[in-house]
N, C-alpha and C positions, 0 to 999 in steps of 0.2 A: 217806606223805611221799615214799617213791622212785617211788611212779607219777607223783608229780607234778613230780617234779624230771626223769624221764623223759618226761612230756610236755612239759615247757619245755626239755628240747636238743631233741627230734623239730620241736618249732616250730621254733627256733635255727635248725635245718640246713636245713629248709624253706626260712626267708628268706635264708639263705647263699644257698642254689641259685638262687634268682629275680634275684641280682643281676650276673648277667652278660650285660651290656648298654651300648649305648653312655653314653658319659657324655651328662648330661642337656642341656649348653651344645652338644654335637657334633649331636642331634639335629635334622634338618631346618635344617642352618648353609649345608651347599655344597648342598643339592637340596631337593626341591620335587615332588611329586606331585598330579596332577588327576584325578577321579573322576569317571568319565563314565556313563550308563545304554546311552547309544547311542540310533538314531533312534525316534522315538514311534511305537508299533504301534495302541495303544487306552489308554485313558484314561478314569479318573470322579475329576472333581473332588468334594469332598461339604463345603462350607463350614459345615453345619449337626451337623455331627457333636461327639461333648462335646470331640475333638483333631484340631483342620481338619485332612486332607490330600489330597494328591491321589494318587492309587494308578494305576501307568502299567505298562503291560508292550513292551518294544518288538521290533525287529526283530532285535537282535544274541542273545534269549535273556532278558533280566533281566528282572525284575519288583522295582520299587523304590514307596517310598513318598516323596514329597517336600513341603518344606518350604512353605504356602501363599505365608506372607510374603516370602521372600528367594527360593524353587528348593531349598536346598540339600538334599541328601542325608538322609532320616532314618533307611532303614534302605537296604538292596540287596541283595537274593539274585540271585546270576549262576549260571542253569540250564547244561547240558550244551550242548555243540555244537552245529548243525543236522547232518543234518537232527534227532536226538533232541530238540534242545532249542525248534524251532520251537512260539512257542506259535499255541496255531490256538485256545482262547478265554482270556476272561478275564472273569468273572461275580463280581461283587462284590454281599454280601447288599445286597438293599432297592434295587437297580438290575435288576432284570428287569423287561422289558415287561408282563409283569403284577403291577402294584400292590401286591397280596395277597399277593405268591410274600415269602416269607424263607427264611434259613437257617436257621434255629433248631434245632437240635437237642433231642430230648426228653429230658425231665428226667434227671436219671444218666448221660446219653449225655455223650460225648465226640466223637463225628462231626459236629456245626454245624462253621460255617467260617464266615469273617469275607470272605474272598475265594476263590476258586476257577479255579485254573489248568487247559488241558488241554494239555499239549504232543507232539510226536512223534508218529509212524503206527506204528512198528514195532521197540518194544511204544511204545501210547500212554499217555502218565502222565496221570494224574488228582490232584492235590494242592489240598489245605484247607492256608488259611494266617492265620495270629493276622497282624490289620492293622496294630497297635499295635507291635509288636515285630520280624514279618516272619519268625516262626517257624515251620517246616514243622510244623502237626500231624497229618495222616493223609496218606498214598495210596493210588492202588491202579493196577492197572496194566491192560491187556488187548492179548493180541498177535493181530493179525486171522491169518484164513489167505492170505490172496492179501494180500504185503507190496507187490509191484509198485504194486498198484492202492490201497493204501490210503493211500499220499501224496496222495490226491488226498481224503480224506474229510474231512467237516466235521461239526461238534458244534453241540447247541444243547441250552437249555438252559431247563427250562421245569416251573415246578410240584414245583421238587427230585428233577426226575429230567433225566438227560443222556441226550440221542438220538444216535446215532452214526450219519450218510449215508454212506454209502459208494455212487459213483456205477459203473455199467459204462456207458459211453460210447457213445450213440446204441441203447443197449437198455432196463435198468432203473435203479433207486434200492434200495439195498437198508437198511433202517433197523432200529436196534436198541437198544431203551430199556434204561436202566440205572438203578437211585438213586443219584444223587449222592453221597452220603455212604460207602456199601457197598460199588458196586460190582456189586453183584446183580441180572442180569439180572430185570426184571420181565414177561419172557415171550420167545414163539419171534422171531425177523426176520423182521420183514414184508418183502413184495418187491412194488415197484410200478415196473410198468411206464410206462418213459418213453423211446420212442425218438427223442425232440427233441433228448436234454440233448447238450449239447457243453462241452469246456471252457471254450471262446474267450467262450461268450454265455450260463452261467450263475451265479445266484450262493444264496447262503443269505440270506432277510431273517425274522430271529426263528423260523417256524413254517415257513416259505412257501418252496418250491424256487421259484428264477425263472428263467425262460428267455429270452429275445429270439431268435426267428423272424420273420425280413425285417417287418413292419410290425405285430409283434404282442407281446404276450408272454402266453408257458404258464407257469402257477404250478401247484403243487399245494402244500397245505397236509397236511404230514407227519404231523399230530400228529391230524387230524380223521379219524374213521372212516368216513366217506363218501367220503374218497377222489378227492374230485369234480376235474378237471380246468380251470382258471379261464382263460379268451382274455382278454386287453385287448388292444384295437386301439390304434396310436398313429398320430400323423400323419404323422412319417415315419419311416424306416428310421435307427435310432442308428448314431451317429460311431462315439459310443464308450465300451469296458464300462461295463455296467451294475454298481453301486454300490449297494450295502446300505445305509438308511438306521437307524441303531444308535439303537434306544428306541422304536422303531416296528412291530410287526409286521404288515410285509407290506407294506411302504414300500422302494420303490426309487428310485435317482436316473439317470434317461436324460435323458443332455444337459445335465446342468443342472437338470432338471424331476421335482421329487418325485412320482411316480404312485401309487396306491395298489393292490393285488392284491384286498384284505381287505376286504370287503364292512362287516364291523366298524370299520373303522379310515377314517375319514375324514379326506379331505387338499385343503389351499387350493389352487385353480388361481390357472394366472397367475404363478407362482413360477419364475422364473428369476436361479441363482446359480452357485457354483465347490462351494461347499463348507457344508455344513448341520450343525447340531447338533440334540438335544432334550432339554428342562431342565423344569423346575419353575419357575413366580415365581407369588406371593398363590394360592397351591394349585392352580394350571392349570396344564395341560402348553403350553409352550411351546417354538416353532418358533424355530430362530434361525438366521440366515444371514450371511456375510461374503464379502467382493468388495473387492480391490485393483484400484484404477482412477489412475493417475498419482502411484504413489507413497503414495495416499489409501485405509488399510485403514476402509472401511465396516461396521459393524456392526449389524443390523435386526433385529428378532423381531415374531413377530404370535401370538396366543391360540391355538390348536387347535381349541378348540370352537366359536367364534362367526368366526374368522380376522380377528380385530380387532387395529390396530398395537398392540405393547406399546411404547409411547414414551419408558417409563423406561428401557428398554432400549438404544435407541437410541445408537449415540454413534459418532466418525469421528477417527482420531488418524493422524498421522504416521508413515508404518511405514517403518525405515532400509532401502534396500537391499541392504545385504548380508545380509539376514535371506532373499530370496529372496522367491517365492509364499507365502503362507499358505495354512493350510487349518485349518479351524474343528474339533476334534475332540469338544471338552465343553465344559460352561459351569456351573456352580452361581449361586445369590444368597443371602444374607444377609442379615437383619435390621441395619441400621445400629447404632451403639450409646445414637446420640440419639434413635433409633425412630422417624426421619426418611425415608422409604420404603427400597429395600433395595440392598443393594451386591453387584456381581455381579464376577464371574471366569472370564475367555474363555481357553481353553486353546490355543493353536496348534501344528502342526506345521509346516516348512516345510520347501520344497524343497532347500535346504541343510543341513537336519536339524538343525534347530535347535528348542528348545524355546521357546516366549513365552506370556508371560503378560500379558494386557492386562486392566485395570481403569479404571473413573473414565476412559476418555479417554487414557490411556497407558499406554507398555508400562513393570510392574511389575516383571520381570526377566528373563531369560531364561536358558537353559541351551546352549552351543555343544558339541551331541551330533555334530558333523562329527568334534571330534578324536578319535572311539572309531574311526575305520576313517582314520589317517595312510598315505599312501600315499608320502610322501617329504619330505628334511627338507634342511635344509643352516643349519649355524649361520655368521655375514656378519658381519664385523667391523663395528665401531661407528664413525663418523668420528670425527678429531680435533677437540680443542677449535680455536679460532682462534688463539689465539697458536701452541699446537705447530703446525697446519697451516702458520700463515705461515713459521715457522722450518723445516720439510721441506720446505716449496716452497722458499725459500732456498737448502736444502743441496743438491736438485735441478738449481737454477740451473748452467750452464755456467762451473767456475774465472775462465776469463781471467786478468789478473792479479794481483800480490798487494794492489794498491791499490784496485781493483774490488772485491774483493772485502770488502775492509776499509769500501768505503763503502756496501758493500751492509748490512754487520754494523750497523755505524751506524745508517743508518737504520731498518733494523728494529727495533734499540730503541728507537730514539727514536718512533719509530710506539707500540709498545708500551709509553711509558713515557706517551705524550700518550692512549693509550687509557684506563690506570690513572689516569689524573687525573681523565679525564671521569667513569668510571664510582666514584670516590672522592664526587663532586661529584653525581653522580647526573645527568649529561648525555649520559654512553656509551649506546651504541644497546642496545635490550634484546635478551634472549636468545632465537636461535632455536629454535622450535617443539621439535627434538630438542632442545636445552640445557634446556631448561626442564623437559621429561618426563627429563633424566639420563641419557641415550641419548648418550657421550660414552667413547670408545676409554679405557678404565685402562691403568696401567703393564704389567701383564702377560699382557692381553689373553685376560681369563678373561671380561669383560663382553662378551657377546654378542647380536647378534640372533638369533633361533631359526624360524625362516620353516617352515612347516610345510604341504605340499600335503594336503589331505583327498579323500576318493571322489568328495565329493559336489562339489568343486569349488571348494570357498571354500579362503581362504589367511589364514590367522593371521601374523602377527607379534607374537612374545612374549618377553618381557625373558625371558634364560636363568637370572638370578640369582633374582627377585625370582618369574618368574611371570608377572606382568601382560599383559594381552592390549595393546597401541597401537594396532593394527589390525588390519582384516578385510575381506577382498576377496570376494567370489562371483563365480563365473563360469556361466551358463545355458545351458545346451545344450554342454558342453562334455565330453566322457567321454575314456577312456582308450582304447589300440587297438585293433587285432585283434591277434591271437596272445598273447592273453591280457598284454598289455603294459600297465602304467597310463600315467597320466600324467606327466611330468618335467620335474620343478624344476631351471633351471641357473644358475649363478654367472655373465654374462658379464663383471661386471665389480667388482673386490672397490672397499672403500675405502680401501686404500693408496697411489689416485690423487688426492691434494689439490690442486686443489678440485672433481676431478669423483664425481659422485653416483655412489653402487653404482649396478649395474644387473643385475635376474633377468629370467629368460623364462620363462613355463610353454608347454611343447609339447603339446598335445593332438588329438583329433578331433573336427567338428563332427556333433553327436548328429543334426541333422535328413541333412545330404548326403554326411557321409563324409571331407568335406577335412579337410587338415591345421589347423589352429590356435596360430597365435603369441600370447602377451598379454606386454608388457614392461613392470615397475614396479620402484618405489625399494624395496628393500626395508627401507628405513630408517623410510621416512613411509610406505610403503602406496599412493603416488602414483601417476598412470598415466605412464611414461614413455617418449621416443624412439617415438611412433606408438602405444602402448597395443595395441588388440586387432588382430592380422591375419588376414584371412580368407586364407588360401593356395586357389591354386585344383588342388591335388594331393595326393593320399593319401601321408603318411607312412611311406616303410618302414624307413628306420636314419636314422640322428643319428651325429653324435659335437659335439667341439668342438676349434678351431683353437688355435692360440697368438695371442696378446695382438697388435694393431693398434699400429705407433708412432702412429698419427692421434687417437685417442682412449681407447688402450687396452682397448679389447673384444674379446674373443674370441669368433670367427664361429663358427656353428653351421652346422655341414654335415650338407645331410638328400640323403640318396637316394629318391625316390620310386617309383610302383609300377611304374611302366614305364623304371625305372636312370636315369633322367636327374638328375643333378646338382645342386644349389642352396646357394647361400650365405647366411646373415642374419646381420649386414648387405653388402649388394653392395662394396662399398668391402674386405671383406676377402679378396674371392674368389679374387685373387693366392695365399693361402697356403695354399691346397688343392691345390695340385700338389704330386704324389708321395706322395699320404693313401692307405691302406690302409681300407675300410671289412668287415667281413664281417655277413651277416643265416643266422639261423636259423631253422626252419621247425620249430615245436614238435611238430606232428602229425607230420610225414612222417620228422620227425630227421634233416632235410637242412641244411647248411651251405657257404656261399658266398663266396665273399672276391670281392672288386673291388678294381679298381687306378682312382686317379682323377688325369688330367691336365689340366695346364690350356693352355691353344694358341690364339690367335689372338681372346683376350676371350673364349673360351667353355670350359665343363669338360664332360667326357666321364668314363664308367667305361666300365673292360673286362673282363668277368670272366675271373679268373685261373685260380682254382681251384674244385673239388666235392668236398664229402665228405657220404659217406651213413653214417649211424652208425645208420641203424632197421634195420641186419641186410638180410639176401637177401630178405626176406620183408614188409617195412618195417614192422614188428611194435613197433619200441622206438619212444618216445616220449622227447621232452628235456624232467625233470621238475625242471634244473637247469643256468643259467651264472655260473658267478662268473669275474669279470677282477678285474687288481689295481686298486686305487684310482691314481688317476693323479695325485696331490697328494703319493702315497707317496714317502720318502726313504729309499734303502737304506745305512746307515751304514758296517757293514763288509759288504767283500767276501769273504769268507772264514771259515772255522772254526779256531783254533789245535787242534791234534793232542794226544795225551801226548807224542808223540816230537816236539814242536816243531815240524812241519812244517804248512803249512797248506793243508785243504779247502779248494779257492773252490768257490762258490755258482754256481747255474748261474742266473741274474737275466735272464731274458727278459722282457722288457716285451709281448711279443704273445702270452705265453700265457694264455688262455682253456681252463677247463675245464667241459665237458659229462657231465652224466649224464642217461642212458637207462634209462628202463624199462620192462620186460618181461611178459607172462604167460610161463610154461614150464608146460608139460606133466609136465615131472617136479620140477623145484625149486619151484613154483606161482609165483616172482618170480626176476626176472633183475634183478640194478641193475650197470651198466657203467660205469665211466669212464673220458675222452677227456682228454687234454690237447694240445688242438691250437694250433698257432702260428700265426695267425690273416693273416698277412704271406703266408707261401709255401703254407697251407695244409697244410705235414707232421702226421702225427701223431706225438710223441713220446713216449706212454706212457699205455697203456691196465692198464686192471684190473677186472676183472669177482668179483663178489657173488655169489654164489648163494644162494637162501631166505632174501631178504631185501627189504622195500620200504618205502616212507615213514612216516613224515613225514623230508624231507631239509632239512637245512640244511647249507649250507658258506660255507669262509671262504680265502681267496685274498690269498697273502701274499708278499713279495720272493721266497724258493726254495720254501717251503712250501705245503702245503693240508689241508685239515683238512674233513672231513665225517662228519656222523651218522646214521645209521640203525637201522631198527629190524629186529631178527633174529629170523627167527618161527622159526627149529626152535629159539634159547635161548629164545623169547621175552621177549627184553631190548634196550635203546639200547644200540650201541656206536658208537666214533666211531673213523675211520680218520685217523691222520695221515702224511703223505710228503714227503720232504724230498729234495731234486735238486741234485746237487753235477757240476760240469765236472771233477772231479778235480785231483791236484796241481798241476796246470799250468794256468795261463789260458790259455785262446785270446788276448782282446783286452781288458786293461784299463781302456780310456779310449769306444771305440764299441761297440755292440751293434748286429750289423744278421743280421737272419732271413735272408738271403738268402745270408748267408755264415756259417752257423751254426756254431758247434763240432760235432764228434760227439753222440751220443747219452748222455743227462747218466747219472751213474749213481746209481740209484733207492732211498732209504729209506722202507720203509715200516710201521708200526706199528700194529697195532689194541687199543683199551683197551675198559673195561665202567663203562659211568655209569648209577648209581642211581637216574636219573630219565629223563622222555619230556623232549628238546630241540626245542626251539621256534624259536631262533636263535643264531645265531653272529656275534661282528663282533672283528674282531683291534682292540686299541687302534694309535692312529696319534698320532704329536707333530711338533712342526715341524723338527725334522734326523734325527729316526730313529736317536737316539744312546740313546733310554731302552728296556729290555726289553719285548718286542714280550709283551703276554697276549691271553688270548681269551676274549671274554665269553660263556657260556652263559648261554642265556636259556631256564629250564624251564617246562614246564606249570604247576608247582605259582606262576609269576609269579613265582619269585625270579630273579636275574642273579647268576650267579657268576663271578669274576674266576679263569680257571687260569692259572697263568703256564703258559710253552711248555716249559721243562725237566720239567714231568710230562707232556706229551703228547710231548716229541722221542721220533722213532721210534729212534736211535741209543741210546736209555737198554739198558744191556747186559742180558743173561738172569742174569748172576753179575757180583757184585762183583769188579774187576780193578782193575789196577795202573795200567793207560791210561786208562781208566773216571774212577775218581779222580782222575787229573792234568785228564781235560776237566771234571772236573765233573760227571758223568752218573750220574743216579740210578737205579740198582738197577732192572729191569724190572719191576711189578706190575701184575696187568691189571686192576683195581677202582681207578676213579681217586675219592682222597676228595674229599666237598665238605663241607669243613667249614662253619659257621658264622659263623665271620669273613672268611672270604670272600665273605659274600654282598653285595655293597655297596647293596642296598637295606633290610636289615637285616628289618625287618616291612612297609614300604610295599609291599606285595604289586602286582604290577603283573597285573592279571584278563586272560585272553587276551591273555598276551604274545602281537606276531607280530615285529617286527621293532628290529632294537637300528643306531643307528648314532651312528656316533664322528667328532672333529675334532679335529684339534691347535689348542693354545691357546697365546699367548705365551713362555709357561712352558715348557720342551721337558722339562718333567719331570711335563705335567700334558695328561690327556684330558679332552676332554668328551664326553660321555656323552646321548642320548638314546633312552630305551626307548618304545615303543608297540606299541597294543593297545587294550583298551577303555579302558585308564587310561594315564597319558601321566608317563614320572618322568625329570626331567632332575638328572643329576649330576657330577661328577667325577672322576678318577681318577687317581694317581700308583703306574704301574708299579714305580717302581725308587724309590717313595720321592718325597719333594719336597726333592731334592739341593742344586736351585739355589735354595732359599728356606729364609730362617729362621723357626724356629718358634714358635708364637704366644706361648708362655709365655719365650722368649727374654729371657734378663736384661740388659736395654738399661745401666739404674744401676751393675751389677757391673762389667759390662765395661769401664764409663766408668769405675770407678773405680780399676780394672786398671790401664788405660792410662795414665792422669793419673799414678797412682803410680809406673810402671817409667819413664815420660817424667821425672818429678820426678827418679828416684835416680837416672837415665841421668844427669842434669846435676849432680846433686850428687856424684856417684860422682866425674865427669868434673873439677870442681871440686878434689876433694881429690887426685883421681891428681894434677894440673899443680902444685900446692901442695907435692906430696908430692917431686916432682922436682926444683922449686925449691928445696927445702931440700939436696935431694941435692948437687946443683950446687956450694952455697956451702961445703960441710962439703972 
């Protein structure tokens, strides 16, 4: 009886413990998370299977299983980084080129595999994986000895044993069998000379090395002990690489034009497409191909054996543009369920990195794998409704005087009151396209648009609260800069101009010639707008952005191009580039530049002012880091109060810009440097140099503050350095800042702490007057985001508790900063390869919002200092009312008997 009353508290306290977690209504209420695989590498659809899926491995690392009906997610394993985590194959039992081959493991055995990964050169993983569940069950590993050359090696996979090429370039092939399951080499490495192969013109097709030599191609077949060297003559000389055709051995695609190596493997001439698959339908191997021609994704297959059309096959549907190019990757069919011939499923990749699934004639669903690599974000406020809109263009309106204005009030009710009638009566105009999708500015201006730039170029528009995608743009041929720069999304014009439309610009480079690239759209509706796409005829070197037009209110974007000449977009603002400070940095060389830009006689000119070389005597450092302040930033106080009542001001320079450099050294093995330069006169104002220390860096760049993380290889641990820059008791100039007239040299706090995990990103929260406590979001490996407020990272936190210490508030100095748990404001929505966190103020100036990215994408909110200026949901509205009523009651009955009570007074 006491075991068991001792096993019924050990359960008790069990479920005590599991229940600290958020409440169950708080769950996914302010945020929202999306699940991304990333862009499609390989793929087998298997519709015949007893639990249809499709099994995909792609480029970011994951290997997922997905859902056939909808897309969605059925299981997701997300491997290691590259290069480790690169997979180089993916063999799934009952899909190798030959027929025969399965996995199967022998009886008692545990080594079969459902699917079979190989990723990385050095060491390269081997893993079996249950399909059904997505469960690791064996590996095994192998580390070559020449790791240089072994990124270049390729697997195949044939008869349940794995080949390993490893090529030496314009010499031989060096090849080495293994059993799949084991691991155990099943004999010495062969070496077969091949002084053709090059990188540029070969590839792997199942069995068969392929080459392309000016009008030919050299195959050897790796796996056959003959060895024999195979020519094919082609007619002309390929454009462009040659392309493995997958389910084919010894099938390659030049031009367009499936050829075959393989004396075995016969293939239809005449075949010219973009992109091929190979499937199964009525027990024949079939060929299938797809072509985008105006819009119009064609779909074709012909038999293998006979090269006769398969006509059920056949079918031609509408493919949206912003899906990009297709390309055909797999296909399966299926027995219908009325046994009415068979239903198939074309798997696509596209140039935007999108996943589609087309069936029957349309596309069945698709998967938007662009938001697994966001490269820039900006949340846009929502227009007003129509009535608030006409009532702020009112308040707008020029006073004049007080009867003007009275008849202005007038009418606009009365407009407003003939609007409510119509639409009472049901003859009011209906609602536009954003009223209808709910796309409409709230009270506290938490509803947002959330505009998201991806790698590949397409541009999302997605409800911040809800999720929902409204739109999607692509852009083709369009990439990010040199000096490793992406692309950039800019705000030129918000929606607080009623009645005019926002207005974004994405800045890029055109992939074929190098020039710069403008596109301007609503980012409301997704629409093209003020000119859509511009081709500039000049390479981009810096940007910034102007202050606001009275003509239209846009603010101009000023680009400096490659040879310093000047430009403004749009022309009309180019007046307010006189006296703009621009500076560009040179990553490699760690050189830094500042210009001064006038404007004179309708034309703009730069001059350069200043040079700073930060790569050392020897130009050795490299710039591995710039953070500037945000320029939306609002610094609330100026100043720190003291114990002794006296107060720190803040040394608030709007043109400082910090750099970090980094190093090899000879004796520390890393050097990381940093620069705080003022980016106006070019000075530098305070350097600080690392020793045996290097990335991964993130930083975060704040009103006086800065804050960065590194990793320290003689503790080998993250620490994060924060600094904090004060003018001293005395202001210089409390109302102007100008670099040119600087105070003295600020005086410098600075502090280093120890965090328990590898940091990924950093972003300071921001609100709309900068009155709520400033925190800082770590964003760790493990994909959680933790909220620190800045009083555990102020570098001022003393060595010992004191008397001054205390009056400021300042906590005790510990160098192990905690992260607790409730801090994490993603809770368990794990965010997979977090890279970058970015924040906005919302109506609310007691509320952040929040967007994380990475492979998963979690947008949410955040109230630094509490939600002060808002009441709380459980708020007793009834009580209060009844409060009121009641002390309003006895106010007047009190008030009743005092005057009753005085009139008697009176009479006596």
């Amino acid at each position: 009886m006491q075991e068991k009353w001792l096993l019924a508290g050990l359960s008790v306290a069990l479920l005590m413990s599991t229940c600290s977690a958020l409440y169950e209504d708080q769950i996914k209420k302010f945020d929202w998370r999306g699940v991304n695989v990333g862009a499609l590498k390989q793929s087998r659809v298997d519709l015949n299977h007893f639990q249809p899926r499709i099994l995909v491995s792609t480029h970011e690392g994951v290997v997922a299983s997905l859902c056939v009906k909808t897309g969605e997610l059925v299981w997701r394993q997300v491997l290691e980084q590259k290069p480790r985590g690169d997979i180089k194959l993916l063999q799934v039992s009952g899909f190798s080129d030959d027929s025969s081959d399965t996995a199967a493991a022998p009886m008692g055995s545990n080594m079969g595999f459902d699917m079979l990964t190989v990723q990385g050169h050095a060491p390269a993983l081997v893993r079996g994986w249950n399909t059904n569940m997505g469960a690791l069950e064996w590996e095994w590993s192998i580390m070559p000895m020449n790791t240089e050359r072994a990124q270049d090696a390729m697997w195949i996979y044939s008869k349940s044993v794995l080949y390993h090429v490893l090529p030496a370039w314009r010499s031989h092939l060096e090849v080495t069998a293994y059993f799949a399951s084991s691991g155990h080499s099943t004999g010495s490495t062969s070496k077969v000379i091949a002084p053709w192969i090059t990188p540029e013109g070969c590839t792997l097709s199942g069995t068969f090395y392929v080459c392309t030599e000016g009008k030919q191609l050299i195959s050897l077949d790796l796996v056959s002990k003959s060895g024999q060297v195979i020519r094919t003559s082609l007619e002309t000389e390929p454009k462009e690489k040659t392309q493995a055709l997958t389910g084919l051995n010894g099938v390659v695609i030049v031009d367009g034009k499936p050829i075959s190596v393989n004396k075995e493997q016969s293939i239809c001439g005449g075949l010219q497409s973009s992109s091929y698959a190979v499937g199964s339908f009525n027990y024949r191997k079939i060929l299938a191909n797809a072509d985008l021609s105006s819009g119009i994704l064609k779909i074709n297959a012909l038999y293998l054996d006979n090269c006769a059309p398969a006509a059920e096959l056949e079918q031609s549907l509408l493919f949206p543009e912003h899906f990009g190019t297709p390309s055909l990757n797999n296909f399966d069919c299926k027995q219908k369920r009325n046994g009415e011939g068979k239903n198939c499923l074309f798997l696509f990749s596209t140039t935007s990195e999108s996943i589609v699934a087309v069936q029957q004639g349309r596309v069945r669903w698709s998967r938007e794998e662009a938001l697994a690599n966001v490269i820039d974000s900006q949340f846009v406020d929502l227009p007003l409704a129509d009535t608030e809109g006409t009532l702020e263009n009112e308040m707008k309106g020029k006073a004049g005087d007080i009867a003007s204005a009275f008849l202005r009030r007038i009418t606009t009710q009365a407009v407003q009151i003939r609007s409510l009638f119509l639409h009472v009566i049901g003859l009011g105009p209906p609602p536009t396209d954003t009223q209808r999708a709910g796309l409409v500015r709230d009270s506290f201006g938490l509803h947002k648009m959330l505009v998201l730039l991806t790698r590949s170029g397409k541009i999302f528009g997605i409800d911040n609260v809800s999720g929902k995608h409204h739109w999607q743009l692509y852009l083709s041929n369009v990439v990010g800069f040199a000096n490793d720069e992406q692309m950039r999304l800019i705000v030129q014009r918000s929606a607080k101009h009623f009645p005019l439309q926002p207005l974004c610009t994405i800045l890029g480079k055109n992939a074929v010639n190098g020039k710069g690239v403008l596109y301007r759209f609503n980012p409301i509706t997704g629409q093209v707008a003020e000119g859509g796409l511009v081709q500039l005829d000049y390479n981009i070197k810096q940007l910034s952005l102007l202050e606001e037009t009275e003509k239209d209110f846009v603010k101009g974007i000023l680009l400096l191009d490659a040879s310093n000449k000047v430009h403004v977009y749009p022309k009309h603002a180019t007046p307010l580039a006189d006296g703009m400070y621009l500076y560009t940095a040179d990553v490699k060389s760690a050189e830094v530049a500042g210009y001064f830009i006038k404007y004179a006689g309708g034309q703009l000119s730069s001059t350069h002012i200043w040079n700073a070389r930060l790569g050392g005597h020897n130009s050795e450092q490299q710039i591995i880091g710039v953070a500037g302040k945000n320029p939306i930033e609002h610094v609330h106080s100026q100043g720190r109060v003291l114990g002794d009542r006296s107060v720190l001001y803040k040394y608030i320079n709007p043109n400082l810009v910090a750099f970090v450099t980094q190093a090899p050294d000879s004796t520390h093995k890393s050097v990381l440097n940093l620069y705080l330069v003022d980016v106006v006169s070019g000075s530098v104002v305070f350097t600080m140099t690392h020793r045996k220390v290097r990335a991964p860096l993130s930083i975060v760049h704040s009103e006086n503050w800065l804050a960065y993380s590194y990793f320290n290889e003689k503790l080998r641990r993250t620490e994060i350095t924060t600094i904090e820059l004060y003018e001293g008791k005395t202001q210089a100039n409390s109302s102007v800042w100008s670099s040119l007239q600087a105070p003295p040299m600020p005086l410098v706090e600075r502090q280093s702490y120890i965090l328990p995990t590898i940091v990924e990103a950093l972003r300071e929260t921001i609100t709309e007057r900068g009155i709520t406590n400033k925190h800082v979001l770590i964003g760790t490996a493990s994909g959680s985001i933790v909220e620190m407020p800045w009083h555990l990272l102020d570098p001022r936190r003393p060595i010992a508790s004191t008397t001054q210490g205390r009056e400021e508030g300042a906590i005790p100095y510990i160098p192990e900063l905690p992260l607790p748990t409730e801090s994490h404001i993603n809770y368990n929505q794990t965010v997979a390869r977090l890279r970058n966190i970015y924040t906005a103020p919302s109506g609310l100036e007691s509320t952040c919002l929040v967007v994380a990215t990475g492979l998963d994408l979690f947008v949410t909110r955040v109230a630094p200092s509490k939600t002060f200026d808002l009441l709380k949901e459980d708020f007793d509205y009834i009580l209060i009312s009844i409060v009121l009523v009641a002390l309003t009651s006895g106010s007047l009955i009190v008030k009743h008997l005092a005057s009753r009570k005085l009139l008697k007074q009176a009479w006596k």
